[in-house]
N, C-alpha and C positions, 0 to 999 in steps of 0.2 A: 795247851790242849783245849779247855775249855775255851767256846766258842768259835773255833779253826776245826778239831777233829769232834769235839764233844758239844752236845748242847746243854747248857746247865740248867736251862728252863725256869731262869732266873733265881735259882737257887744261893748263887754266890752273892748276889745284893741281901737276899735273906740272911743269910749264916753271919754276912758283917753286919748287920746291923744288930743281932742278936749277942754275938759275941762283943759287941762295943756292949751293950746293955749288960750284961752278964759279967761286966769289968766296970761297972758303973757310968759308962760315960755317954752321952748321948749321940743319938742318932745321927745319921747324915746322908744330905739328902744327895740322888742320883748323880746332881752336878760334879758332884766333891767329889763322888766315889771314879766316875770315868775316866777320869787323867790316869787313876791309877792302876785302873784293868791292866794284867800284862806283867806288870810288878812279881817280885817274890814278895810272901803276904808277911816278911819279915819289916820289908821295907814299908810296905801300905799301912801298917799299922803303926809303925812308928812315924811315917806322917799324922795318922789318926788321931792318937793320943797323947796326951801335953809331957806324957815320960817314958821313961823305959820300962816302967814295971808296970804301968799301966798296959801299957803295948805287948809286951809279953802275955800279959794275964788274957790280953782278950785276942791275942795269936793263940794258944792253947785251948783258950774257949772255940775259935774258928775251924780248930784243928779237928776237935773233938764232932764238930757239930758237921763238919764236911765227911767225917769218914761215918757217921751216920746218913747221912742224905744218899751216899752211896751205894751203901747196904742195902738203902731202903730204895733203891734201883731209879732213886730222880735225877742221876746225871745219864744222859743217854746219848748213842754214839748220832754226831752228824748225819744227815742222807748224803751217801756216796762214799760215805769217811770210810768203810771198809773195803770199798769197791774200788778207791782211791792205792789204800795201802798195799791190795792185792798187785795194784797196776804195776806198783813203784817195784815193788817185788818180783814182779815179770820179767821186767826191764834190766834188771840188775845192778838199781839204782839203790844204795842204803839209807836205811830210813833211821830217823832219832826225833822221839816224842819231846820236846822240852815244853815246862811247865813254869806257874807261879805257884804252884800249890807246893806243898812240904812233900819231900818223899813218901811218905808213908799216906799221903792222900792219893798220891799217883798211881803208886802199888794199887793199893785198891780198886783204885779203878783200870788199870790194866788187866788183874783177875778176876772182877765184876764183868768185864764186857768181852773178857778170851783173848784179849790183845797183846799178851805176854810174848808170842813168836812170832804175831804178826810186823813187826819191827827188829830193827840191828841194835836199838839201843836208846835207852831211855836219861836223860838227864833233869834234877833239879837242883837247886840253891842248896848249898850244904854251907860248911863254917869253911870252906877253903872257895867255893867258888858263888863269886856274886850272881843274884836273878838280873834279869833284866830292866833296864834298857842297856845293862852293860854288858861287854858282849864275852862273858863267861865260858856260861856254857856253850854254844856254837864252836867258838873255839876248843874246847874238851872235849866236844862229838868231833873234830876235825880230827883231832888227836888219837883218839879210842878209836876212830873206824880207818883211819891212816888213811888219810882224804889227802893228795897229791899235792894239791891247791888249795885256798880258800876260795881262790877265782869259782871254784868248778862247786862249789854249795850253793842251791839253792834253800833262801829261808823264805817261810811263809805265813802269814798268822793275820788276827784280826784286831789285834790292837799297833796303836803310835809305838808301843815300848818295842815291839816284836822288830819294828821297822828301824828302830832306832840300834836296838843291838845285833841287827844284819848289817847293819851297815858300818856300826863300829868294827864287827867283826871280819869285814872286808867281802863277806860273800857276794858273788856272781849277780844272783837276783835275788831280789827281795821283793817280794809280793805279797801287799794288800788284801786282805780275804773279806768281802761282804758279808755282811749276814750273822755278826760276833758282835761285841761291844762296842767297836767303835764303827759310825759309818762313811761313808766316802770321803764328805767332807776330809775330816778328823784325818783320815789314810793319808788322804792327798796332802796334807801340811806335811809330813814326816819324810822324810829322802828315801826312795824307794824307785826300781824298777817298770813294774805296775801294777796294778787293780782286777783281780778278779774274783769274776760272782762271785763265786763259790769255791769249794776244793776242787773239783772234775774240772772246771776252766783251769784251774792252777797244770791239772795235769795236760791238759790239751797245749799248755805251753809248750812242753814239753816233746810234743811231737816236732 
């Protein structure tokens, strides 16, 4: 979501760097954190920190610190991102939000910004299904919306990880989104369909 439907307005580089401090461990800087955009922030922070309990502690601190940011109305939806999901929904095409964030950041921002019926179905990282770059949930939204094919999903997003678990997960196209964490470069290394600006180009494929 963040950075594909959502703009985080750099909030998410904040909230980790604070919750590594808030867990005693130090900062890190932009380079480090990029690879990791896209991740469940299960997994991002147990690269972060030298342990598990470490990692935990400042996953909890991230937790906390995201579902304020929220509240406090700094994650805000993409230009087009509603105009986008309106389209998908015209079409009779079904839509599923997948995240790195913990469910209950996602929640929140789905009834922060009214987007609870705007989509068929939301999925994140839980104890049975892995985040990405593996291809989990894609797979689980194939499942839950009784998608025919995998051929026939389109996945879309703005990080390597997003590219990386469309494609494990066998879907149709996988499309590159500018204008999110990672940029073209970065897209273009990862196996993928193709590259567009924005979400509204994503839909214009479509046509």
């Amino acid at each position: 979501m963040a950075g594909t439907t959502i703009a985080d307005n750099g909030t998410v580089e904040r909230a980790v760097d604070e919750a590594l401090s808030l867990a005693g461990l130090d900062a890190i800087t932009p380079e480090t954190l990029r690879p990791l955009r896209g991740m469940a922030k299960t997994d991002m922070f147990n690269r972060l920190a030298p342990d598990r309990h470490k990692a935990a502690e400042a996953h909890r601190a991230f937790i906390d610190l995201m579902l304020n940011a929220v509240l406090a109305g700094e994650l805000t939806a993409k230009d087009g991102a509603e105009d986008v999901l309106a389209g998908l929904h015209e079409r009779g095409i079904k839509t599923c939000l997948m995240t790195g964030f913990d469910a209950a950041v996602q929640d929140a921002l789905l009834e922060t910004l009214g987007w609870r019926d705007m989509v068929d179905l939301t999925v994140a990282q839980s104890g049975t299904l892995r985040g990405r770059p593996y291809p989990d949930l894609i797979l689980s939204a194939v499942i839950q919306l009784r998608v025919d094919a995998v051929q026939r999903v389109l996945v879309a997003g703005d990080t390597v990880n997003d590219l990386l678990a469309g494609t494990g997960a066998g879907a149709g196209h996988v499309i590159g989104v500018l204008g999110g964490a990672h940029d073209r470069e970065h897209l273009r290394s990862a196996p993928h369909t193709a590259i567009a600006a924005d979400l509204k180009d994503v839909l214009g494929n479509l046509s």
